[in-house]
C-alpha positions in Angstrom: 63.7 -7.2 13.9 64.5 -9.8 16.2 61.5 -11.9 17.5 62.3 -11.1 21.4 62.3 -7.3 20.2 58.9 -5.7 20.9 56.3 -5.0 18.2 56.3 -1.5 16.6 54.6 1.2 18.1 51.7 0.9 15.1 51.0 -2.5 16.3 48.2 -2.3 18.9 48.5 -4.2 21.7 46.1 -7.2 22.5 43.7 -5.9 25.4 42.9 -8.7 27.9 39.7 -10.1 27.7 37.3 -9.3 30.8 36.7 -12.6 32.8 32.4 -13.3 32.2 30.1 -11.8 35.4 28.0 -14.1 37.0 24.6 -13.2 37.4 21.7 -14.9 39.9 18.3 -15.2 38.0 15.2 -14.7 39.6 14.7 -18.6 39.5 17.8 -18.2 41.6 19.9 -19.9 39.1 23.4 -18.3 37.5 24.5 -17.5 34.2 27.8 -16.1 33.5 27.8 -13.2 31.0 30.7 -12.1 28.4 31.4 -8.0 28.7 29.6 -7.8 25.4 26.3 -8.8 26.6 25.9 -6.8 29.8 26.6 -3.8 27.8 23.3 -5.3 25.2 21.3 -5.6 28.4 22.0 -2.2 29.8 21.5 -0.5 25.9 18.5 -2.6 26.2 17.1 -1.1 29.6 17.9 2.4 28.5 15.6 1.8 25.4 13.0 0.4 27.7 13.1 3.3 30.0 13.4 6.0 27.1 10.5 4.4 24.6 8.6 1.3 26.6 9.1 -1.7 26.8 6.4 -2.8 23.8 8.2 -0.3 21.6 11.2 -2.0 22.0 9.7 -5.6 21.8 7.7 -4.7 18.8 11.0 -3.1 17.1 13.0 -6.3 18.0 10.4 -8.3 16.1 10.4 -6.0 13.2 14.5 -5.7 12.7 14.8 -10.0 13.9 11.7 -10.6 10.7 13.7 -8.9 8.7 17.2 -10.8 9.2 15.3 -13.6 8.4 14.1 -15.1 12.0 10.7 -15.3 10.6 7.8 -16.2 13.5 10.1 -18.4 15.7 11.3 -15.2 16.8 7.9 -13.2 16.9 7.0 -15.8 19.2 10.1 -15.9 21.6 9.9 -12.0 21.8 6.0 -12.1 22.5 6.6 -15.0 25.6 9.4 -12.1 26.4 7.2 -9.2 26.3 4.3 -11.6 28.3 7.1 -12.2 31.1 8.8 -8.8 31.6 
């Protein structure tokens, strides 16, 4: 094979990567966010809506204890949980 011939068919093609979304804050501030994490935040909101949001925050604490975030986290999820 040439290199200005075409990959074989088995070879799957490179998908372009989804330019970020900007996003206004409630501070009125903007973040830009990757693909990847709108679609955390929106598995996120369906969890809130199916089993509350302090069954979600206190299952976040458990699974982020447990990969070794330790209290930092506790403590960033509970200033979360206070907020939301």
């Amino acid at each position: 094979m040439r290199h200005s011939e075409s990959a074989p068919a088995w070879v799957p093609a490179k998908s372009p990567v989804p330019a970020p979304v900007s996003v206004t804050m409630a501070d009125g501030s903007t973040v830009k966010l990757d693909q990847e994490t709108l679609a955390q935040a929106v598995l996120l909101q369906k969890m809130k809506c199916s089993f509350g949001s302090d069954a979600c925050i206190k299952a976040m604490m458990m699974l982020m204890k447990q990969a070794g975030g330790g209290n930092q986290v506790s403590s960033l999820l509970t200033l979360y949980c206070s907020v939301t």
